[in-house]
C-alpha positions as CSV (number, residue, x, y, z in Angstrom):
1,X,-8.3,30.9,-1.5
2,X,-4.5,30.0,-2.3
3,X,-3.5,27.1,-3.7
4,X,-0.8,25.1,-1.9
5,X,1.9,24.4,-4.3
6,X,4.3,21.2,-3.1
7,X,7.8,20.6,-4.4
8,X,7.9,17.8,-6.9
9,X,10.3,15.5,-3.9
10,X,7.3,16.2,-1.6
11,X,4.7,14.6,-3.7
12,X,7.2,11.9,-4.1
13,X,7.8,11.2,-0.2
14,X,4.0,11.2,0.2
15,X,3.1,8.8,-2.2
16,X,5.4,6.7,-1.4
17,X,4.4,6.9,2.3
18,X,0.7,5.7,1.0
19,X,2.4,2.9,-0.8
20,X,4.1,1.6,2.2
21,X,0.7,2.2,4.0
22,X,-1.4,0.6,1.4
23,X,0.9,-2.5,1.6
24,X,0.9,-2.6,5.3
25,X,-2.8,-2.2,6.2
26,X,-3.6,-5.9,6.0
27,X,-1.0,-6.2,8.8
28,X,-2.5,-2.8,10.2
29,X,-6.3,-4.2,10.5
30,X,-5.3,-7.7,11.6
31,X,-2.5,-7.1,13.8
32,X,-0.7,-9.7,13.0
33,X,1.5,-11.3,9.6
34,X,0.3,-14.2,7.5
35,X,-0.7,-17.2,9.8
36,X,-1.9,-20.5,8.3
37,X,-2.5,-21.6,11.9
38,X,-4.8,-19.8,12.5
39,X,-7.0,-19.0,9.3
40,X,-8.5,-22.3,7.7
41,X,-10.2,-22.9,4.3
42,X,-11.7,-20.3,2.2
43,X,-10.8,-17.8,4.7
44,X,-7.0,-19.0,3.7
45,X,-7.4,-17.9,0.4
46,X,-9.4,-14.9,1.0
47,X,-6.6,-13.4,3.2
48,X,-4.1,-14.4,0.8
49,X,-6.4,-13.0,-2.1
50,X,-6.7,-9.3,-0.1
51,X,-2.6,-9.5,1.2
52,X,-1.5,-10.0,-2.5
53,X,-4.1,-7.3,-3.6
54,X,-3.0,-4.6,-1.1
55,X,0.7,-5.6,-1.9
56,X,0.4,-5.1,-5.5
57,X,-1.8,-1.9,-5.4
58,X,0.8,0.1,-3.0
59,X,3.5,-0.8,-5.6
60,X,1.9,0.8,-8.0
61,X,1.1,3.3,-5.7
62,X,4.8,3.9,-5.6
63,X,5.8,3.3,-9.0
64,X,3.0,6.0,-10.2
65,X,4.7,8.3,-8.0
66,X,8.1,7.6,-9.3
67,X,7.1,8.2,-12.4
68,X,5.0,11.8,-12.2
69,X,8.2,12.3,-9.9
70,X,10.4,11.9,-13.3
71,X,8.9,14.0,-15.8
């Protein structure tokens, strides 16, 4: 078997395409932004909770790859 060697700029471009998808999935699942009017109580916060989660998870997503991008 060969191993498949990528170019550091690739690995780059690819992890920051996770990131971006990793922050957008929420809007993915759901279909739709943020909307109070339609989500009430607990299932507010919840989908706030999950939104913020995804949001900060695909930055540092992105920043991880910036930075094995920079050694």
């Amino acid at each position: 078997m060969e191993v498949i060697s990528l170019q550091p700029k690739y690995i780059l471009f690819i992890q920051i395409l996770i990131g971006i998808l990793i922050i957008m999935a929420p809007i993915i699942i759901t279909g739709e932004l943020y909307d109070v009017s339609k989500t009430m109580g607990d299932l507010l916060v919840a989908e706030l909770i999950i939104r913020t989660l995804s949001f900060i998870i695909g930055l540092v997503v992105i920043s991880k790859g910036f930075e094995n991008y920079s050694k």
